[in-house]
N, C-alpha and C positions, 0 to 999 in steps of 0.2 A: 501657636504654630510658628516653627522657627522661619527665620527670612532672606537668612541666606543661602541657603541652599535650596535647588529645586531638582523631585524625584521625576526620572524621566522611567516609563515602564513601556517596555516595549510585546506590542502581546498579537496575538492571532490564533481566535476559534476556544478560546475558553472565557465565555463573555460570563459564567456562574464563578469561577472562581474568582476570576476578576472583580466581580461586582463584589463578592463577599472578602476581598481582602483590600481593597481600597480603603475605605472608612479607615485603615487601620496606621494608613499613612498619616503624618503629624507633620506634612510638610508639601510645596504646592507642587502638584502632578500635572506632568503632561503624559497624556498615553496615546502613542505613537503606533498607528494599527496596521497590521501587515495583509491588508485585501482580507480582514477575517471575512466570513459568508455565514456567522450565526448571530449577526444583529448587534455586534459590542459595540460598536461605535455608538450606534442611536441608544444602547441603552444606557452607557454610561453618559450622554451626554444628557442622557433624564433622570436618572438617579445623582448623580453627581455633578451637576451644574457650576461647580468651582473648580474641577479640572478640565483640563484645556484636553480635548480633543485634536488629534490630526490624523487625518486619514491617506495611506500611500496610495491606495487602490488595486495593491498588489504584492505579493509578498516578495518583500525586498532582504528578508532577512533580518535577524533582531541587530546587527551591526548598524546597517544602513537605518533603521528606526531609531537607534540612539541617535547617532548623528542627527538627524532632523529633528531629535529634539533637544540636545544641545546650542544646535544653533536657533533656538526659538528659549531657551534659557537667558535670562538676564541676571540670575546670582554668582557669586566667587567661585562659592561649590555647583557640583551636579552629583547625585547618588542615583544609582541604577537600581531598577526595581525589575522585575519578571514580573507576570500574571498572575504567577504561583508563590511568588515571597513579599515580603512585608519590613520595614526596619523597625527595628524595638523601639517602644514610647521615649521619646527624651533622648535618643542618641545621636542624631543627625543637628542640635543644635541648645546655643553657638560654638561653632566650632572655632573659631578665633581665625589667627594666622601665625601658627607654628614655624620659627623662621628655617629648622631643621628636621627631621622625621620623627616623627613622635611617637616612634617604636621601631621596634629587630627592622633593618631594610630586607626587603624580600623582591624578588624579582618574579610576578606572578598573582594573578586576582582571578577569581570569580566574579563576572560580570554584575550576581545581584546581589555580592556583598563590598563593595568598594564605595568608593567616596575622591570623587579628583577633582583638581582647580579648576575650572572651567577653561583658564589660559593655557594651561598646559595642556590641555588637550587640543585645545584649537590649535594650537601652535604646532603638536605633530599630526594633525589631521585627523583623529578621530581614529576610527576603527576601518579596516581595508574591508570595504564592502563587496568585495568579488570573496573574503573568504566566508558569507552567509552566516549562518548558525551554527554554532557546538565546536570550540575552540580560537574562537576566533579571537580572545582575549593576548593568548602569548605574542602577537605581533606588536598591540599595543603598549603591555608591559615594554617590550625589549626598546622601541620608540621614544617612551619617557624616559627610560634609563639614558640611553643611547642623548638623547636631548640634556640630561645631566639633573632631571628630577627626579628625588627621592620615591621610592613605594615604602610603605612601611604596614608592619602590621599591628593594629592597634584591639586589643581584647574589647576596649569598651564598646566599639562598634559592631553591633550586634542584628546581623539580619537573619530572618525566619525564612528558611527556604520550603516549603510544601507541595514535592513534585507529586503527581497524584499518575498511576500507569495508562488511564484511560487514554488512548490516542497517540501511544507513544510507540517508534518503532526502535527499541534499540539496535538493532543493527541498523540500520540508515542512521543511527547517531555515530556508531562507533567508524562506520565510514564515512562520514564526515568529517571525524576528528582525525581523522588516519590523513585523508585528503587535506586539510586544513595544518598539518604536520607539514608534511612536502612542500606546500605552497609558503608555509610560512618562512620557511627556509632560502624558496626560492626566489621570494620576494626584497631577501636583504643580503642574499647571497649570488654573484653569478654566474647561470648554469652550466659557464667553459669549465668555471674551476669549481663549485660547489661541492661535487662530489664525482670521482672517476672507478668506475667499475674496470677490472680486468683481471683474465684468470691466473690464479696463482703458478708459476712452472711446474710443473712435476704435481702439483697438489692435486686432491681429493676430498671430497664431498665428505664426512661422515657419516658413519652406519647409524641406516636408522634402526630401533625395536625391530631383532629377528633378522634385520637383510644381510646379515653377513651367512646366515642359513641358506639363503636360497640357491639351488643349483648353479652353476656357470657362474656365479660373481664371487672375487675374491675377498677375504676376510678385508673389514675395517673400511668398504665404502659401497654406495648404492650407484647406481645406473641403469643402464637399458644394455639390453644385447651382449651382458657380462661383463662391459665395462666397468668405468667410474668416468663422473661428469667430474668436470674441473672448479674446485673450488674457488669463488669469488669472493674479492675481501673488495672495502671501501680502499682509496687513495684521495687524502682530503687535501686540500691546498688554502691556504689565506688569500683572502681577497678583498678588496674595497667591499663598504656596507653601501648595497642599492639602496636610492631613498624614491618614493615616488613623490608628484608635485602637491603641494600643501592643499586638503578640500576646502578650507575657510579662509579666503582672504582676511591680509591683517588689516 
């Protein structure tokens, strides 16, 4: 079992998949539980008595469950784990200390396939915990970058992701990540100048499928009452990067 690194898995209300994909970790777990209400906590703390248990008592979000187990981490590395993924035997160690990126730089992770220094994350705070679940990685990317650490994408690292549909709403995910969009934006961006809506002069909406057909509206745009509404474009501006204040004391 490698030593320097430790998998932090952040999970809530799949205590069967959980338990059956644990074992399969090769490195020391803390699982970080979000208020589950199907027993994970007590069972994994019986079945598996070498990973470390922490319980929030409510779902805080798999963001804020990494965090808390980050800072209960004592190795270089941390590698994220879901409920639902696993890392391949022998990939998470030893990883050494690569003094440059040790593959294509990329700007962008999935949360249960990466691998980060444990200082560089402390150092830009971890994961912004107001943005919850399903996207909440691109802040943290642009963070590390932004702080002047490398992401790379390395092939040897190899995580098993196995999302299974029971209990899953895809639309609550995909608004989530839509919300988690905006915010992300608005969190490093601010909102005088982020982005300025205003309607174009003279301009017009395009025709949708058919509405240049319908009685009273004229060819080439839609509205109400035979008009055309006025088309809106963005007006973006440069601005200072918002930072918020550091979650870990150095």
């Amino acid at each position: 079992m490698t030593t320097d690194v430790t998998i932090v898995v952040a999970t809530r209300n799949r205590r069967e998949q959980l338990l059956a994909l644990l074992p399969r970790h090769t490195a020391p777990v803390i699982v970080v539980d979000n208020g589950s209400e199907d027993g994970t906590p007590a069972a994994v703390a019986r079945e598996f008595p070498r990973a470390r248990v922490v319980e929030l008592g409510r779902n805080a979000g798999a963001g804020a469950a990494r965090n808390v187990g980050v800072g209960l981490a004592r190795t270089p590395y941390v590698a994220f784990a879901d409920d639902d993924s696993y890392w391949a035997p022998g990939v998470l160690g030893p990883l050494g200390a690569e003094p440059d990126a040790p593959g294509p730089t990329v700007l962008g992770f999935l949360a249960c396939a990466v691998v980060l220094r444990r200082d560089a994350y402390r150092q830009v705070g971890g994961f912004a915990e107001r943005l919850g679940t399903y996207g909440e990685e691109a802040l943290l990317a642009m963070d590390l970058a932004a702080a002047g650490w490398n992401l790379a994408y390395v092939p040897e690292l190899v995580a098993h992701h196995l999302p299974v549909p029971a209990g899953r709403d895809p639309g609550a995910r995909r608004r989530a990540e839509a919300r988690n969009r905006v915010l992300t934006a608005a969190l490093r961006r601010p909102g005088r100048c982020c982005a300025r809506w205003s309607p174009t002069p003279g301009g017009t909406r395009p025709a949708g499928p058919g509405c240049a057909t319908r009685p009273g509206r004229p060819a080439g745009c839609c509205g109400t009452g035979g008009g055309c509404r006025p088309r809106w474009r963005p007006r973006w501006s440069r601005c200072p990067a918002s930072r918020p204040p550091p979650l870990f004391p150095p």
